[in-house]
C-alpha positions as CSV (number, residue, x, y, z in Angstrom):
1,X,208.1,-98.2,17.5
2,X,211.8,-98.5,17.4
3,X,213.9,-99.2,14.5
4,X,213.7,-102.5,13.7
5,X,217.7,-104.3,13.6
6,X,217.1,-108.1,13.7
7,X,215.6,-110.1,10.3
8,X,212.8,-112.2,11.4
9,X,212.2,-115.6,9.2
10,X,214.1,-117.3,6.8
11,X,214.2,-113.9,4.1
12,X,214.7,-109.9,4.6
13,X,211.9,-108.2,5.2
14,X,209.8,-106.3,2.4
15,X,208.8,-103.2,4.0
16,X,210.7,-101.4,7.1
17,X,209.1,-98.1,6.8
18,X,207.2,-97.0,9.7
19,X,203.4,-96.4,9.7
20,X,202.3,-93.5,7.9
21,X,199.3,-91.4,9.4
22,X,197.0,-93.4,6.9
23,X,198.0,-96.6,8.6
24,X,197.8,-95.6,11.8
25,X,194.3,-94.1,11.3
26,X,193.1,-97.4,9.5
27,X,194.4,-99.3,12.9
28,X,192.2,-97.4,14.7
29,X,189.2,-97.9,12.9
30,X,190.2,-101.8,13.0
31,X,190.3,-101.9,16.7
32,X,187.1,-100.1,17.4
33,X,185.5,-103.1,14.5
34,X,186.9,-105.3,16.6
35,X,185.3,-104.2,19.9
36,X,181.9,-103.7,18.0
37,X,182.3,-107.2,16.9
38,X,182.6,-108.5,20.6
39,X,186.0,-109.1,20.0
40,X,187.3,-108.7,23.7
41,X,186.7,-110.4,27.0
42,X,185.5,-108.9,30.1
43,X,188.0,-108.8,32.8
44,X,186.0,-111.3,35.1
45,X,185.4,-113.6,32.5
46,X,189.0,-113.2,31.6
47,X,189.4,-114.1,35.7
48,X,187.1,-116.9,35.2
49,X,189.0,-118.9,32.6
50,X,191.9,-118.5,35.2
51,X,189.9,-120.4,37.9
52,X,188.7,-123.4,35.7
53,X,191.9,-124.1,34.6
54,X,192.7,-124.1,38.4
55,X,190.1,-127.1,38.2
56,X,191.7,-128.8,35.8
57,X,195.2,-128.7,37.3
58,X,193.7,-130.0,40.2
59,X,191.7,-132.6,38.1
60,X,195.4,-133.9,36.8
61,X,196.7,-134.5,39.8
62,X,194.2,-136.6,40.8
63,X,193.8,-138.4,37.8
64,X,197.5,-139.6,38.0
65,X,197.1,-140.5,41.8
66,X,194.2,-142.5,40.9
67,X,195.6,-144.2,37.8
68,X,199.1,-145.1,40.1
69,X,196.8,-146.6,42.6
70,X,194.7,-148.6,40.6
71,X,198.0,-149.9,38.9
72,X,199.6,-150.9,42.1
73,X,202.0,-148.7,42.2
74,X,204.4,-147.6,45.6
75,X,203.2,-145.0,47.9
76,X,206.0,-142.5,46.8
77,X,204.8,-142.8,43.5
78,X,201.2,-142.1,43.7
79,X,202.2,-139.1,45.8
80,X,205.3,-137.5,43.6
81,X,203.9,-138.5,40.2
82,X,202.4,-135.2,40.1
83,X,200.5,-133.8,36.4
84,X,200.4,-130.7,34.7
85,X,197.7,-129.3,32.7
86,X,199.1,-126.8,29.9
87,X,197.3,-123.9,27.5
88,X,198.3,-123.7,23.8
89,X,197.2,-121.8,20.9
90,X,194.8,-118.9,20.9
91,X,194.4,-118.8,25.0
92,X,198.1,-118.7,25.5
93,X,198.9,-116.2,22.4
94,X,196.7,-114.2,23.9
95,X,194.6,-113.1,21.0
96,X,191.0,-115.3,22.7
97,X,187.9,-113.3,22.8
98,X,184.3,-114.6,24.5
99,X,183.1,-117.3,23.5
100,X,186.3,-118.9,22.8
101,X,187.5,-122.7,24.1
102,X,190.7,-123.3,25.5
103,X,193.2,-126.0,23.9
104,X,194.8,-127.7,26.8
105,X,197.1,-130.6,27.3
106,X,197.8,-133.1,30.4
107,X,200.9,-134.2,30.5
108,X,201.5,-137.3,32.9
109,X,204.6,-138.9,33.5
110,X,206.0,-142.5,31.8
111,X,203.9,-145.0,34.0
112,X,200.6,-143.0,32.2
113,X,199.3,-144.3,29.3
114,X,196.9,-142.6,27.2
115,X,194.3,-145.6,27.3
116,X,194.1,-144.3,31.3
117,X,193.2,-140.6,30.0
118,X,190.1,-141.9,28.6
119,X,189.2,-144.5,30.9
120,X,189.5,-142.0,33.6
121,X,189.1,-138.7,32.9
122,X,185.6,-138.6,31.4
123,X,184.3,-139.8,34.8
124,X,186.3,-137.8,36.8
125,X,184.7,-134.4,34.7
126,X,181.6,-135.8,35.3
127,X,182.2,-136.0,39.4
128,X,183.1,-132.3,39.3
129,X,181.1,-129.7,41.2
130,X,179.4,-128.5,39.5
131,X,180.0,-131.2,36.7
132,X,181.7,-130.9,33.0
133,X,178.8,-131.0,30.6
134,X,178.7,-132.3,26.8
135,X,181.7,-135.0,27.7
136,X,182.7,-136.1,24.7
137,X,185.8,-138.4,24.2
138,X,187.4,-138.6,20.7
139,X,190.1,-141.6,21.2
140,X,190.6,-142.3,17.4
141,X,190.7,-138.8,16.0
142,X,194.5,-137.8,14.8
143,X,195.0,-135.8,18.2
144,X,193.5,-137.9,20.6
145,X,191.0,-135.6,22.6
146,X,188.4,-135.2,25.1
147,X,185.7,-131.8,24.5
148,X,183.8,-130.8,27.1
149,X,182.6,-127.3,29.1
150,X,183.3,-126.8,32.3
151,X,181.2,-123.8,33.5
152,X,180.3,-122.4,30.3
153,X,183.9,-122.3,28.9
154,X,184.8,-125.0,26.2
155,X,187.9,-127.4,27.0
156,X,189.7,-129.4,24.5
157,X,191.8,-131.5,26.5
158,X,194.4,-133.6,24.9
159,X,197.2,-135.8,27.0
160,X,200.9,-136.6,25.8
161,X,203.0,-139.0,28.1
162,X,206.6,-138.1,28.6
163,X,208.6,-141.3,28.4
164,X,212.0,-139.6,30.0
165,X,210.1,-138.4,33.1
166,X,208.4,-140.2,36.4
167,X,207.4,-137.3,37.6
168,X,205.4,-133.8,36.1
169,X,205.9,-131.4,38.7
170,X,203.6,-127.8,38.7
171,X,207.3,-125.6,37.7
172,X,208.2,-128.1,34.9
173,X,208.1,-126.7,31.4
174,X,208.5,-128.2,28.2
175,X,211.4,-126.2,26.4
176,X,213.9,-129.1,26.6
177,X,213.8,-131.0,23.4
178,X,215.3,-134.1,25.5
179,X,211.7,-134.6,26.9
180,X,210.5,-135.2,23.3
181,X,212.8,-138.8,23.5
182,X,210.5,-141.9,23.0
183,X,207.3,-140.2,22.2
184,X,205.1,-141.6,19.8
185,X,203.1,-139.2,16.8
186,X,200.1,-138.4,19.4
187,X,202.5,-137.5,22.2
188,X,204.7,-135.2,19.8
189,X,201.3,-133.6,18.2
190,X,200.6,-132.4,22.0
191,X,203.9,-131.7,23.3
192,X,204.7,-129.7,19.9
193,X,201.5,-127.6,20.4
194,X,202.5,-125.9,23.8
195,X,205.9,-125.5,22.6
196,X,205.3,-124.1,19.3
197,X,202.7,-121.3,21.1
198,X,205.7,-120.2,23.2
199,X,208.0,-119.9,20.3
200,X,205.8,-118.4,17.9
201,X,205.9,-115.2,20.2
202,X,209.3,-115.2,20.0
203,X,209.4,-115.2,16.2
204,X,207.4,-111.8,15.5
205,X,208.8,-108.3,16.1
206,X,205.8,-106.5,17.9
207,X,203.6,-109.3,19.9
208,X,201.1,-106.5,20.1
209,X,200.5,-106.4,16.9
210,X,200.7,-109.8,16.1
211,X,197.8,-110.3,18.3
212,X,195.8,-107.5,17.2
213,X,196.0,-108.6,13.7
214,X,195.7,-112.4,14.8
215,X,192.0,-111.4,16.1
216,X,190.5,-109.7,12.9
217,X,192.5,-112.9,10.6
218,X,190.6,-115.3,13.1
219,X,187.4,-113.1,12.8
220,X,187.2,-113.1,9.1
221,X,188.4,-116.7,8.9
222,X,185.1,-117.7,11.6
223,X,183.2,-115.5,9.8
224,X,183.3,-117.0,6.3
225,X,183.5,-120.8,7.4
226,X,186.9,-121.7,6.6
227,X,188.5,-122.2,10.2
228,X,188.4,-125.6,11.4
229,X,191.4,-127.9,11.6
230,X,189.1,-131.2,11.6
231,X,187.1,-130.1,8.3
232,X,190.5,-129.7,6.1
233,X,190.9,-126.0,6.7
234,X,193.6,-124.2,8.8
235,X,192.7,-124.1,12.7
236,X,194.0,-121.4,15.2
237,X,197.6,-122.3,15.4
238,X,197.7,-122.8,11.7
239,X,196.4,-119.3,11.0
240,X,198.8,-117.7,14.0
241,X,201.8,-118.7,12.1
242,X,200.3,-117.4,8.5
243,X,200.0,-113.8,10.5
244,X,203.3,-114.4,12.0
245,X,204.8,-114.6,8.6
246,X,203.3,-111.8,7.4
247,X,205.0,-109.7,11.0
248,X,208.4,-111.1,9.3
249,X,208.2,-109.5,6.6
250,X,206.4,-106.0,7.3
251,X,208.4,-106.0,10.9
252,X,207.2,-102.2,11.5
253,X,203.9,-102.4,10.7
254,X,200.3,-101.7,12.6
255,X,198.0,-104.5,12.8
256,X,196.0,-103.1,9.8
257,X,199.1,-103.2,7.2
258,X,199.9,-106.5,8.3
259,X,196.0,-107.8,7.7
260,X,195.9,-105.7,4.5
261,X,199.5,-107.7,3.5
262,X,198.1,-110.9,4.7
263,X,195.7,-111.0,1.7
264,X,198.3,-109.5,-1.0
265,X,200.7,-112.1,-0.1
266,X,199.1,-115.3,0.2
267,X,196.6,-114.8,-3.0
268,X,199.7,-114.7,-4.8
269,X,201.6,-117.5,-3.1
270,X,203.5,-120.2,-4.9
271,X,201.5,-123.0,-3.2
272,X,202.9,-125.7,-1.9
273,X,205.7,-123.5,-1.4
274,X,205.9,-123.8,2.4
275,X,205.2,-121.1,4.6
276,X,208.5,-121.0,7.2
277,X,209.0,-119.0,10.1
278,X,212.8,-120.0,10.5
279,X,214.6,-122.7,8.6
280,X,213.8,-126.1,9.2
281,X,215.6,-128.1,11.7
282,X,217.0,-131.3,11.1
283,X,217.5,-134.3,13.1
284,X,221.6,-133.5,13.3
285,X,222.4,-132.2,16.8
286,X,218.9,-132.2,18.7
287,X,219.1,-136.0,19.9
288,X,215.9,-136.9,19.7
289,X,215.9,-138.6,16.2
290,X,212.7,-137.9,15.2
291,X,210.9,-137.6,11.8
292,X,211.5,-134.1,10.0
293,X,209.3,-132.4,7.5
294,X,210.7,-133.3,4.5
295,X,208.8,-133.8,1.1
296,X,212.1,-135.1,-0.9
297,X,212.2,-137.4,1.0
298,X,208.6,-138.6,2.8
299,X,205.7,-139.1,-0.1
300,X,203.1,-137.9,2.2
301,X,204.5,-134.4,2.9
302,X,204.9,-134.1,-0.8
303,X,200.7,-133.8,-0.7
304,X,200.5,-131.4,1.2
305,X,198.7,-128.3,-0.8
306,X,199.3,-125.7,1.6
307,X,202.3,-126.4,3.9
308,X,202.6,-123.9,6.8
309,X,205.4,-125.9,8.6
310,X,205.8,-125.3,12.3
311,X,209.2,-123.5,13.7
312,X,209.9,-126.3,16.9
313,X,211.7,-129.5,16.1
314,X,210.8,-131.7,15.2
315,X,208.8,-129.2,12.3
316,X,205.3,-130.3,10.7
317,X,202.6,-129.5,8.5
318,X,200.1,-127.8,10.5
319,X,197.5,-127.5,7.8
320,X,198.4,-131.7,6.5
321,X,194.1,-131.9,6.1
322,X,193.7,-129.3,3.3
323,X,192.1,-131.0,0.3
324,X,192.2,-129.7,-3.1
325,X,188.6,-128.4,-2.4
326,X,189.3,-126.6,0.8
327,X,192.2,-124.8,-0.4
328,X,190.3,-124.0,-3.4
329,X,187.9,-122.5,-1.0
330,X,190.3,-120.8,1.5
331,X,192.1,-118.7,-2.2
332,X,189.0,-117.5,-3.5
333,X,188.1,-116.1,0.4
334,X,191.2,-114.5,-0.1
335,X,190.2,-113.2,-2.9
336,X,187.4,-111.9,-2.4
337,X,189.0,-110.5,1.2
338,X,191.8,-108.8,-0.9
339,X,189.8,-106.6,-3.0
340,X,187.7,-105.5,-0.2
341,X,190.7,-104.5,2.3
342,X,191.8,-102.8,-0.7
343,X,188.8,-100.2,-0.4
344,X,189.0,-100.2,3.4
345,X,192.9,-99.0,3.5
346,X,192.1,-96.3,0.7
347,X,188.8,-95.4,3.0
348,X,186.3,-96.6,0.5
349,X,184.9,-99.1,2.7
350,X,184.6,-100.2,6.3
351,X,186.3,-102.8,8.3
352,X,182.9,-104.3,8.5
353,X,182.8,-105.4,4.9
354,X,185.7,-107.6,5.6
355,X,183.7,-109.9,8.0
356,X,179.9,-110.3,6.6
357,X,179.2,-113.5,7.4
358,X,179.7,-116.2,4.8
359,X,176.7,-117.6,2.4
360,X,177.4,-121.5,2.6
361,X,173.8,-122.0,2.8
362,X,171.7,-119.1,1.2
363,X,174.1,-118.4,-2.2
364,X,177.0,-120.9,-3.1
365,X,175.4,-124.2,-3.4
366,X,172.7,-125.6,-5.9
367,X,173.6,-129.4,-4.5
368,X,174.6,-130.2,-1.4
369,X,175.5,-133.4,0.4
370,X,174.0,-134.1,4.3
371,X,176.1,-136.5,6.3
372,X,173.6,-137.6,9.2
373,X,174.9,-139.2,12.1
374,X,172.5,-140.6,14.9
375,X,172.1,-142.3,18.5
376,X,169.8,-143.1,20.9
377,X,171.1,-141.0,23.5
378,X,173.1,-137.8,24.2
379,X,176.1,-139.3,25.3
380,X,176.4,-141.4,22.7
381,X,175.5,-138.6,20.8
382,X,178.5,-136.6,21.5
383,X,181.0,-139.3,21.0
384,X,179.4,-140.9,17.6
385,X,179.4,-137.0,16.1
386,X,182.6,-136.4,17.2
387,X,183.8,-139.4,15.5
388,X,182.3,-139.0,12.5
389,X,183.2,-135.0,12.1
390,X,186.8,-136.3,12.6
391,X,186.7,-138.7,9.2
392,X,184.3,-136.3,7.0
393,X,187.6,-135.1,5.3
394,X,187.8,-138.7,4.1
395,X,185.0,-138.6,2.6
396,X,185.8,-134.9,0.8
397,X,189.0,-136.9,-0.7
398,X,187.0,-139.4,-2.0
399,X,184.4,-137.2,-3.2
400,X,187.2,-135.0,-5.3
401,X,188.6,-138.5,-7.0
402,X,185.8,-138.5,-9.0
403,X,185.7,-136.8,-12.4
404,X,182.2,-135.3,-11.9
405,X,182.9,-133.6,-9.0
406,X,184.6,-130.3,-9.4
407,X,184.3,-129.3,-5.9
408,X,183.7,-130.9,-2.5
409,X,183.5,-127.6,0.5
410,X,182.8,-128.9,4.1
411,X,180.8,-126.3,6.0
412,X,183.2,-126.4,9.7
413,X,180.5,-127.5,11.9
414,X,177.6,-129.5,12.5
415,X,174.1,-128.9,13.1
416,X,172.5,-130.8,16.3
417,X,168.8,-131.9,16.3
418,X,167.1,-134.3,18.8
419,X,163.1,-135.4,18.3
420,X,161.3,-137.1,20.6
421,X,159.6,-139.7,18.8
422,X,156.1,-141.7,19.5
423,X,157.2,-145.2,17.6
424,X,160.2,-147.2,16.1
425,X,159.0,-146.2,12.5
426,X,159.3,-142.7,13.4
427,X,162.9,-143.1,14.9
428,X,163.9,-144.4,11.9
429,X,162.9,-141.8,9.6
430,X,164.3,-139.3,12.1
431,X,167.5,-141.2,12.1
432,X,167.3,-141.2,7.7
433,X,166.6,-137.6,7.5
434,X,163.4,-137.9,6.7
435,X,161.8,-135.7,9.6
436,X,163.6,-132.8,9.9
437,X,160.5,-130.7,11.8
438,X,161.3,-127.1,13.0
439,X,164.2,-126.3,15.2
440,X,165.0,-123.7,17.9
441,X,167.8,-121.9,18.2
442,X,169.1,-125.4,20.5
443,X,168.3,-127.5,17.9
444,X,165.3,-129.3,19.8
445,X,162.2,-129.9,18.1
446,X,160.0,-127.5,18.6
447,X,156.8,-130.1,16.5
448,X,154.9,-130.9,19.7
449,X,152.5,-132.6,17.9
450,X,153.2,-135.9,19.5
451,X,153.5,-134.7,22.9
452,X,150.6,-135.8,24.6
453,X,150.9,-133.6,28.8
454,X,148.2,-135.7,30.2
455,X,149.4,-139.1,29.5
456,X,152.2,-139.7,31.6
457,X,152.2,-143.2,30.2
458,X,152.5,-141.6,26.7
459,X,155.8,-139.4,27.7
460,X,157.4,-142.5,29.3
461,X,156.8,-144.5,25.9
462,X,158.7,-141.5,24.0
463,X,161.7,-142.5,22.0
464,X,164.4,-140.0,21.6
465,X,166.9,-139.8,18.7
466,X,169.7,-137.3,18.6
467,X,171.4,-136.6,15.2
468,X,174.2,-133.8,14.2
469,X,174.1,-133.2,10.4
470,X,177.4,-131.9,8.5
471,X,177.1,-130.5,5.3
472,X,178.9,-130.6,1.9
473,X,178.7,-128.5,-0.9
474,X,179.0,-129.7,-4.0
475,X,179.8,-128.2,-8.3
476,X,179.2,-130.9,-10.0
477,X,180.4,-131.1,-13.6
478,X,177.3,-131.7,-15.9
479,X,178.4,-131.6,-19.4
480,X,178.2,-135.0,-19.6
481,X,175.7,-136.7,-17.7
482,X,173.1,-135.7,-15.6
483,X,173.8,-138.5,-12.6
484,X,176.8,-139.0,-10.4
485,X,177.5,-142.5,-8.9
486,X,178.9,-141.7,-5.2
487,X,178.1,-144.9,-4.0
488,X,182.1,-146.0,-3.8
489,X,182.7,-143.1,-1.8
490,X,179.8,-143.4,0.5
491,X,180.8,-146.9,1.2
492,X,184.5,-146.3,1.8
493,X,183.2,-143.8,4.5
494,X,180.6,-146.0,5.8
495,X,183.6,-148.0,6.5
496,X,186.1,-145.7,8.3
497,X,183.4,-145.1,10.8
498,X,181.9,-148.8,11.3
499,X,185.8,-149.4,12.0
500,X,185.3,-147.4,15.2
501,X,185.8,-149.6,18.5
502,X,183.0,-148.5,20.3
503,X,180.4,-148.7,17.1
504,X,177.2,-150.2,18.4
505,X,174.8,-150.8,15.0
506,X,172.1,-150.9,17.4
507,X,172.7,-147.5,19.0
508,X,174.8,-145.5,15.9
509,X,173.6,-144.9,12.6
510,X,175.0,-143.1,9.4
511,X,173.4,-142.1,6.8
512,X,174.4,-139.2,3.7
513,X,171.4,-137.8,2.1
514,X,171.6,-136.0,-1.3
515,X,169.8,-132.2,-0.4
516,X,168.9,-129.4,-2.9
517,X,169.6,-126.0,-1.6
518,X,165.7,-125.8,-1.5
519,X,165.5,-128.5,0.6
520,X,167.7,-127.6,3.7
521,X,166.2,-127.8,7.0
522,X,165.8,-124.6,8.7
523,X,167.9,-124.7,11.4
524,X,171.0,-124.0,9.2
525,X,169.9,-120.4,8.7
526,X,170.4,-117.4,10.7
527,X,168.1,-115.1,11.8
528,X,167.5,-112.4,8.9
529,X,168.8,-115.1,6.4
530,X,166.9,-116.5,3.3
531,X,166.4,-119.8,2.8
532,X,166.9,-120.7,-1.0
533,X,163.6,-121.4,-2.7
534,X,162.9,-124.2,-5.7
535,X,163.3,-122.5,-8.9
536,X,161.2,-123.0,-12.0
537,X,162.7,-123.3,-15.7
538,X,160.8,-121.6,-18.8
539,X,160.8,-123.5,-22.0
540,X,159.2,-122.2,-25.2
541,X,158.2,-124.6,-28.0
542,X,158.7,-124.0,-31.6
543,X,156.3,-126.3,-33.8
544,X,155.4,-126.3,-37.6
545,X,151.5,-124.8,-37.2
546,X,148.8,-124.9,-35.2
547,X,147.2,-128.5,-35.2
548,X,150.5,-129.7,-34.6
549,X,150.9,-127.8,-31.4
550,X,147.6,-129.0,-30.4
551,X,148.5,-132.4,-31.0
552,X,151.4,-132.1,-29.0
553,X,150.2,-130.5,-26.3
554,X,147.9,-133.3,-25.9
555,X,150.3,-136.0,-26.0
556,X,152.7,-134.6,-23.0
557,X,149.9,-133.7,-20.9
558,X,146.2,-135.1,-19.9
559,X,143.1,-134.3,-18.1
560,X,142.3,-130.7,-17.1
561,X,145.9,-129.2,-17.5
562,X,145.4,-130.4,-21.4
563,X,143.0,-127.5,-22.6
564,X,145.6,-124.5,-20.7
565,X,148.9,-126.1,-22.1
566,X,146.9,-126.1,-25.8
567,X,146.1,-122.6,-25.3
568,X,149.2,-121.4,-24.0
569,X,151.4,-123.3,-26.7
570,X,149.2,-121.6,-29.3
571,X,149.7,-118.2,-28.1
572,X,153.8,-119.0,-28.1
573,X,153.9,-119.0,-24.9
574,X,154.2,-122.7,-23.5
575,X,155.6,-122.6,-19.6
576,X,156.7,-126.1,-18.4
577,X,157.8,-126.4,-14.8
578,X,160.6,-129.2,-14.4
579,X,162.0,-130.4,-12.2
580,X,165.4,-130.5,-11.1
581,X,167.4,-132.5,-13.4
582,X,171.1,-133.0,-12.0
583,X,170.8,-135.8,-8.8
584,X,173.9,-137.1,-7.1
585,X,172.9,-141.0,-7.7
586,X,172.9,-143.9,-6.3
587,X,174.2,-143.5,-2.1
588,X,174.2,-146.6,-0.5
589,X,171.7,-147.5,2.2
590,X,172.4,-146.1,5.7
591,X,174.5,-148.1,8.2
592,X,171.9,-150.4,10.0
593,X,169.2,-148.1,11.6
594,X,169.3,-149.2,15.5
595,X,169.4,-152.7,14.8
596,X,166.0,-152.5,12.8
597,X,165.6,-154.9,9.9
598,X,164.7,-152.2,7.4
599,X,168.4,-150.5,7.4
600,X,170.8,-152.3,5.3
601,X,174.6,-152.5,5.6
602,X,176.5,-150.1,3.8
């Protein structure tokens, strides 16, 4: 690597030293953990992202044809309107491995209004060949978005509208902060993501690696649960620009220095101290007079807990949804990641260690909160859970208000389950939580025990109910009472999603159970994982003298059990199972189950 001349960021960098032999043999061992994690694509899947996109640019064209047409507009129009479908984030950073979706965006030109997107576009994935699958529109998230797969590769398809432009031609790009004239908070969001991915590479001395240390960063951050934008953690771009940072200031070093600095510097970050890339740029001289990250003077950027603020004007809090719990969560991850990378660069331990999967489920959790949401069908399935992952950070808020509660952690994803069900009453407790049954690795029941092959009138008469659990987990403060009154912010969620515009009461259904780490269903642990079991509590009795512990014995228990507790109490050695005391009490009734009398309103 060449000398490095130019500062990167808004501060000198720390360290301009090249690699020492050390490094460079730690970097080594990183890449080859990377590959044995499955790190890297295959050239022809690589080839077949390529051609789906292909699809979808074709997809846009036609979907602002169509939307001219129906809208009356001139031939000329229809024809020259064009559409452009643009990657952001991990895809176009290049640091995407299998498995991995692709953030897109669909910009249209001014006659295109976002209320066509999803009034046409869902269809139009559907008509495909072969067809999208798992269509599922968001309209009222905070980006505005459509998820689907498209030949085994997940989309997330956003739209922005520019309002300077009738026409989106294939060459246009979106460098010119002119186009950004007019646009409303969604259309910035979208715009602002393609554009920050191209500057962002810009910003960091070696791209190389940037990427390479972006991969293991993502991989540790997927590995322990805390990457997911919509659950109040830092998502893709979010974490691209905490590497990028770290590049700034270590401008000579191998991807493994910069992961191993990645964790000394931001366990001991000044938080809210923003994270910059380049100084912030104001509204003076760019035109566009839009709204500028700014916590002197905007109240809600002063709560933001862990601003990484994005380099492009106009700049903004990528990581706006991290709650006090989340970011509690996301320091002591780094905390614990710290002290292992420690070993690894000293060659006490392996890259490995650094991204053992997290223990959510099995270890850090005694009391857990299950948000069930439910429909009668997949579709609206897909839409309903996609809904209601989008306000479950609402309900975290809420949750942290209250004094009892010292911490609310989100798991990032939900757990699908569908049942099919041989009456109403059984619905309904599918739809409460009540059946859970066992899972496959898909999620569908696997209970057959009301499947009846030779009764085709039977299988007609089946009722199917699809639900997608999310989980919180809870510490609960229990030096002063034993039971926590959620109700208020079980309600106030109840009511962010009942305010949904396409909320049917008899086809959607929310419900949030209280759940013991005992009690979790089983489809929330992975193979070679062990599912907490319900833990007994010993308590030895001291009494005066004999009779007495008789007597007492005999007046907490009866029948059979009395003449084993006597004789146990009067060898000293009284065992009393209990059960668990703490319970997270009262949560309102479920949102009305499928129109059914016996689910009240929340």
């Amino acid at each position: 690597m060449a000398t490095a001349t130019k500062q990167y960021g808004t501060t000198p960098p720390i360290n301009t030293n090249p690699p020492t032999k050390e490094d460079n043999e730690r970097n080594v061992e990183l890449v080859g953990e990377l590959k044995n994690q499955n790190c890297f694509e295959a050239p022809s899947e690589s080839e077949k992202r390529v051609h789906v996109l292909e699809i979808l640019q074709t997809l846009a064209e036609d979907f602002v044809k169509k939307t001219c047409a129906a809208k009356g507009l001139p031939e000329h129009m229809i024809q020259n309107s064009g559409g452009k479908v643009f990657t952001f984030g991990s895809y176009r950073l290049g640091a995407y491995g299998p498995g991995s979706d692709i953030d897109t965006l669909l910009v249209a030109p001014n006659h295109i209004q976002r209320a066509d997107f999803f009034q046409h576009v869902p269809g139009m994935l559907l008509e495909l060949n072969p067809p999208a699958v798992e269509v599922s529109p968001v309209p009222d998230a905070f980006v505005p978005i459509i998820k689907f797969e498209l030949q085994s590769i997940s989309i997330d398809l956003i739209f922005a509208r520019v309002p300077s432009v009738n026409s989106v031609p294939r060459n246009m790009t979106l460098e010119s902060k002119e186009l950004l004239k007019g646009c409303d908070e969604p259309n910035l969001r979208g715009l602002n993501g393609v554009r920050l991915t191209d500057e962002l590479l810009g910003l960091v001395p070696h791209p190389g690696s940037f990427r390479m240390a972006l991969r293991a960063i993502k991989l540790w951050a997927k590995s322990r649960a805390i990457y997911a934008n919509v659950m109040g953690f830092p998502g893709g771009i979010a974490w691209a620009m905490l590497v990028a940072k770290i590049c700034q200031l270590y401008p000579m070093a191998v991807s493994a220095v910069i992961v191993s600095k990645f964790f000394i510097i931001y366990t001991k970050w000044k938080w809210p101290q923003p994270v910059l890339l380049k100084d912030i740029l104001e509204e003076g001289g760019q035109g566009a007079g839009l709204r500028v990250w700014n916590p002197k003077i905007y109240p809600s950027d002063r709560g933001h807990l862990m601003p990484v603020i994005t380099p492009n004007y106009p700049c903004m809090c990528s990581t706006h949804n991290v709650t006090k719990s989340t970011k509690s969560v996301i320091l002591r991850e780094m905390e614990r990641a710290n002290g292992i990378v420690n070993e690894i660069m000293i060659g006490k331990s392996p890259w490995s260690k650094l991204f053992e999967p997290h223990t959510f489920f099995t270890q850090d959790y005694r009391y857990y909160l299950r948000v069930l949401a439910a429909a009668r069908t997949k579709d609206d399935q897909l839409k309903w859970s996609g809904l209601v992952e989008s306000k479950l950070r609402h309900l975290v808020s809420k949750l942290e208000m209250l004094d009892n509660i010292q911490l609310a952690h989100p798991f990032n994803k939900g757990f699908d389950f569908e049942k099919e069900c041989s009456s109403e009453d059984e619905a309904f407790s599918v739809a409460r939580g009540e059946i859970m049954g066992q899972t496959g690795t898909n999620g569908v029941s696997t209970d057959d025990s009301t499947t009846n092959e030779n009764d085709d009138k039977a299988e007609n008469n089946k009722i199917k109910v699809f639900t997608t659990s999310f989980y919180v987990g809870l510490v609960l403060d229990t030096s002063k009472a034993k039971q926590f009154d959620i109700s208020w912010a079980c309600h106030e969620f109840y009511d962010i999603c009942k305010a949904w515009n396409l909320y049917n009461e008899d086809l959607h259904n929310i419900n949030v159970i209280h759940t013991r780490n005992w009690e979790l269903p089983d489809n929330v642990f992975k193979l070679g994982e062990t599912k907490p079991i319900k833990k007994t509590k010993i308590i030895k009795r001291k009494v005066a003298n004999g009779n007495a512990k008789k007597r007492a014995a005999e007046e907490v228990l009866t029948g059979n059990a009395k003449k084993r507790a006597t004789e146990e109490v009067l060898n000293g050695n009284a065992k009393k199972r209990i059960a668990d005391e703490v319970c997270v009490a009262p949560i309102p009734p479920p949102i009305r189950l499928f129109g059914s009398p016996q689910g009240g309103e929340a």
